[in-house]
N, C-alpha and C positions, 0 to 999 in steps of 0.2 A: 504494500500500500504506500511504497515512498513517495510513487506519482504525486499521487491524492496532497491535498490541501488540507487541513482540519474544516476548513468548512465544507468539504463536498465528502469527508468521512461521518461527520457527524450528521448530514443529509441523509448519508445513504443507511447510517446503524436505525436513523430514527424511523425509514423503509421499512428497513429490516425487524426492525417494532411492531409497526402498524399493521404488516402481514403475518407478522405472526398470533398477533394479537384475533385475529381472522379468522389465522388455521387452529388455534385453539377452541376459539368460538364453535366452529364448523364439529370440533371433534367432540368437544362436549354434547353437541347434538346428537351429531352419530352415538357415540355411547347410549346416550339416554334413550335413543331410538330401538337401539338394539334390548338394553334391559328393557323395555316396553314390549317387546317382540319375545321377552323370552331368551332369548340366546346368551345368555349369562355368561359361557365362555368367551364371547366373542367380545362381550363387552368388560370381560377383563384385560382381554391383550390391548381392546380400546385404549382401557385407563392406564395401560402400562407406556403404553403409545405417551397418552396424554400425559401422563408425570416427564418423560422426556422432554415433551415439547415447552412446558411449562420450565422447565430448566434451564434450557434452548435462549427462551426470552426473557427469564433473569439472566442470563449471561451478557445478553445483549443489552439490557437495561446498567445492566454492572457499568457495560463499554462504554454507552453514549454519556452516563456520569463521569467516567472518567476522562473520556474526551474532551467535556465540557466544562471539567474541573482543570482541567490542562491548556485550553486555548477560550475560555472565557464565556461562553455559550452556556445561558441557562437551559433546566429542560422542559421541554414542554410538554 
């Protein structure tokens, strides 16, 4: 990422936020779809999915404070 700016890094982790923030939404559905359906296995590999993902974008929330904390960018 030398290329990159701080500001066109800190654009893209906050992307990188917002989409995840998405596919989390998306999968919590699915889950609750599935245990609604009965398929109880399926909605645990869901949830184990979803703890990843979940983890995925605190890491990425970690970043964009750090970034922000490093070249002056509050978060929004």
């Amino acid at each position: 990422m030398s290329d990159w700016s701080p500001k066109d890094a800190i654009a893209m982790e906050r992307r990188h936020i917002l989409e995840g923030e998405k596919r989390v939404a998306r999968q919590e559905a699915l889950v609750l779809e599935l245990r609604e359906k009965g398929r109880d296995h399926l909605a645990q590999r869901g949830d184990e999915i979803l703890s990843l993902m979940r983890e995925s974008l605190e890491l990425s929330t970690a970043r964009l404070r750090d970034l922000e904390g490093r070249f002056g960018e509050p978060l929004n």
